[in-house]
C-alpha positions as CSV (number, residue, x, y, z in Angstrom):
1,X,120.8,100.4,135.9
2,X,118.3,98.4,133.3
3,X,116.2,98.0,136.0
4,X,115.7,102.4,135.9
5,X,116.0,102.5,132.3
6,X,112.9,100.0,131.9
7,X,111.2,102.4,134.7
8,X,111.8,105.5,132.6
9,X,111.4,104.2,129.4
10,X,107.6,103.4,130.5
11,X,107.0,106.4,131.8
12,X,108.2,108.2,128.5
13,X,105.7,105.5,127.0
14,X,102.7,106.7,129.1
15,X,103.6,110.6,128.4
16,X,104.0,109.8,124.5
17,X,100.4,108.4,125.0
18,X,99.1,110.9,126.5
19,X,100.7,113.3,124.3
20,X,99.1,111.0,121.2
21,X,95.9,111.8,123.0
22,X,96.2,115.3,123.3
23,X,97.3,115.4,119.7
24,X,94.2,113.8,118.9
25,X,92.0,115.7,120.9
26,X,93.2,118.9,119.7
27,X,92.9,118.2,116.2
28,X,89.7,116.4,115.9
29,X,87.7,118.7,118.0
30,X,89.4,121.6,115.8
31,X,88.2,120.1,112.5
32,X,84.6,119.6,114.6
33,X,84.4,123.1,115.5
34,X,85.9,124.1,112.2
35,X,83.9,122.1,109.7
36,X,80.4,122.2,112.4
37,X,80.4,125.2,114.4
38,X,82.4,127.4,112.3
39,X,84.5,128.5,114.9
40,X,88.1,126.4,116.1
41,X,90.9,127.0,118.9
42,X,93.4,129.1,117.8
43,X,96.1,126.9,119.8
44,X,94.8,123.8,118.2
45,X,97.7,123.7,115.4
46,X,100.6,125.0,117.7
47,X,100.0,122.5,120.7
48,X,99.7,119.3,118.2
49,X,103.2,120.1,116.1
50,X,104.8,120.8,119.9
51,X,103.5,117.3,120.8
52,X,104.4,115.5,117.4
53,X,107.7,116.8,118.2
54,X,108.1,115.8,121.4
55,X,105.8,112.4,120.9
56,X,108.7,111.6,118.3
57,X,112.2,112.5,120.9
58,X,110.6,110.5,123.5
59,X,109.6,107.9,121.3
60,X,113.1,107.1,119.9
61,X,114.7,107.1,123.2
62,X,112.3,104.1,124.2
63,X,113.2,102.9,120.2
64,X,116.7,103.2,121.3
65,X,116.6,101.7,124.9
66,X,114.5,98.6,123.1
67,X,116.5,98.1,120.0
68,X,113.7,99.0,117.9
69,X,115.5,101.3,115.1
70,X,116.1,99.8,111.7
71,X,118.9,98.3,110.8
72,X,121.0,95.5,108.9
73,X,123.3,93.0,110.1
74,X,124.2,92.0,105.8
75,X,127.9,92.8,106.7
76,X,128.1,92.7,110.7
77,X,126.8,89.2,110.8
78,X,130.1,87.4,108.6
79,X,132.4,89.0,110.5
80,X,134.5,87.2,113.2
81,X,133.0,88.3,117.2
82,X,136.4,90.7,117.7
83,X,135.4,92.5,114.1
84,X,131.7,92.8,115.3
85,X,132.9,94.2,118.9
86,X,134.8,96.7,117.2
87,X,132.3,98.0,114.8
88,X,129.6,98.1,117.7
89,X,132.5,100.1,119.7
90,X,132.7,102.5,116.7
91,X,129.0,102.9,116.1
92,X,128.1,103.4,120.1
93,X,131.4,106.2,119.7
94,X,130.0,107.5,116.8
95,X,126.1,108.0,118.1
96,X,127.5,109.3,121.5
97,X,129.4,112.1,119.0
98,X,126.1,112.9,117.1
99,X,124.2,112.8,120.5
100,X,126.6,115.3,121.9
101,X,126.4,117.6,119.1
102,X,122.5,117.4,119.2
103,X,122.3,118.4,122.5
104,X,124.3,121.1,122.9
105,X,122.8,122.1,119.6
106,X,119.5,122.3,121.1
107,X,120.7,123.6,124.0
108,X,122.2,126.6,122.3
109,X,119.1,127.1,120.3
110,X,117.2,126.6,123.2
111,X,119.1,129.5,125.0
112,X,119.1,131.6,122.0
113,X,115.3,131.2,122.0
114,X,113.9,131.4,125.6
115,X,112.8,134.7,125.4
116,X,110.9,134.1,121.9
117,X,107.4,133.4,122.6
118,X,105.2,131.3,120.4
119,X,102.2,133.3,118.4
120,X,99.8,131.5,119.7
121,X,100.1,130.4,123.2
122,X,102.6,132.7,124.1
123,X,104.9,130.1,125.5
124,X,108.4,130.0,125.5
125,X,110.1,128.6,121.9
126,X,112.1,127.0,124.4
127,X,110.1,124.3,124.9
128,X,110.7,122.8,121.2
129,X,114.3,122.6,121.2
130,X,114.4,121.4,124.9
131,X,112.8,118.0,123.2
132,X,116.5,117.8,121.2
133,X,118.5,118.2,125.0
134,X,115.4,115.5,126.5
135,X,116.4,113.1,123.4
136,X,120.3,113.5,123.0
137,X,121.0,113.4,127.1
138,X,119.0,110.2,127.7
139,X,120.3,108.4,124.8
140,X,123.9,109.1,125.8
141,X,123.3,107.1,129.1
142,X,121.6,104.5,126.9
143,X,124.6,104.5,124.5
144,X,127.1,105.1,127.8
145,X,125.7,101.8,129.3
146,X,126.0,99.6,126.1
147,X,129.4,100.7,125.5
148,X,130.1,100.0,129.2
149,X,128.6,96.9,128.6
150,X,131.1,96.1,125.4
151,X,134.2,96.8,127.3
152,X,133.1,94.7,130.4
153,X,132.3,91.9,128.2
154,X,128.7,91.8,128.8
155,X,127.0,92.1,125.9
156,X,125.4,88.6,123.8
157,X,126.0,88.0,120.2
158,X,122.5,89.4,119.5
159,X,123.2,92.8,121.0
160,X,126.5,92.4,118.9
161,X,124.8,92.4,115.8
162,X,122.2,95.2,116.4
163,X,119.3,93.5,114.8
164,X,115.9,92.3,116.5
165,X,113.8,90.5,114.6
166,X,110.4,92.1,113.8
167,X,107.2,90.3,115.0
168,X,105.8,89.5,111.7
169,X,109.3,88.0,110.7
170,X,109.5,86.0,113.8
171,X,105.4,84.6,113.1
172,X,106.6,83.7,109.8
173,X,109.7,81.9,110.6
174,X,107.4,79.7,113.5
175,X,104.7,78.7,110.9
176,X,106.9,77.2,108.8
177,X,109.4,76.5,111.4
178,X,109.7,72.3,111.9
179,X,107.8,71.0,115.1
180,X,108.3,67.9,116.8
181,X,105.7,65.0,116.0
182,X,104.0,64.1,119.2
183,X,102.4,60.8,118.2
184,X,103.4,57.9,120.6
């Protein structure tokens, strides 16, 4: 199952990119035609929020999937393994609760809006809130599977914890970390 969640999670990568792309090519050649040619696309500022909001669901599922949100592990770390398995049980139960309520939340509003079209494009308002159902019903199976993996017993001390070090912070600690002398 980690094997298809590394298989989606790059393809959300590569549509986030080319979502970036889009983003960028939509605004830069607006300001072009804007600032140059005094003209613009009139779907320019529409299609670039829609993919800024969807660049940013899809982009915290991988987040999520990777371990790459934020956190600190000031009061997790001193506690005893059994205290940090319960307080990683209670936060995977408690963002499983949130996720739920996200997407049936967008799902609702994604109902209530299907028939609203956007001013510019014309398209279905449906399409932003779907990005909330996207985001909350992929990162219930990522939460589902960790808190599978608590209750089976196979999950490290480091997943425990919830914290992965940050590049620059693991550069740092290796220049100044001791090496071994290799003279004879």
């Amino acid at each position: 199952m980690n094997r298809l969640l590394d298989i989606y999670c790059k393809l959300l990568d590569a549509v986030t990119a080319a979502l970036l792309f889009v983003m960028v090519v939509l605004v830069f050649g607006n300001v072009v035609l804007r600032y140059g040619f005094n003209s613009g696309w009139s779907i320019s500022e529409e299609l670039s929020r829609w993919a800024f909001i969807w660049v940013v669901f899809l982009g915290s599922i991988a987040a999520m999937h990777h371990r790459g949100h934020l956190g600190s592990d000031m009061l997790i770390s001193r506690l005893p393994r059994l205290g940090q398995k319960v307080c990683y049980g209670l936060t995977q139960a408690l963002m499983i609760v949130a996720c739920w309520l996200v997407m049936t939340g967008s799902w609702q509003q994604a109902m209530i809006n299907w028939d609203v079209t956007a001013p510019s494009t014309g398209w279905s308002m449906a399409i932003v809130y779907m990005s909330g159902v996207v985001f909350a019903a992929s990162t219930l199976v990522i939460l589902a599977l960790n808190l599978l993996r608590l209750l089976t017993g196979k999950i490290s001390q480091r997943q425990l914890t919830g914290i992965q070090e940050s590049e620059e912070t693991m550069l740092v600690s290796s220049a100044h970390a001791p090496t071994a002398d290799k003279t004879p």
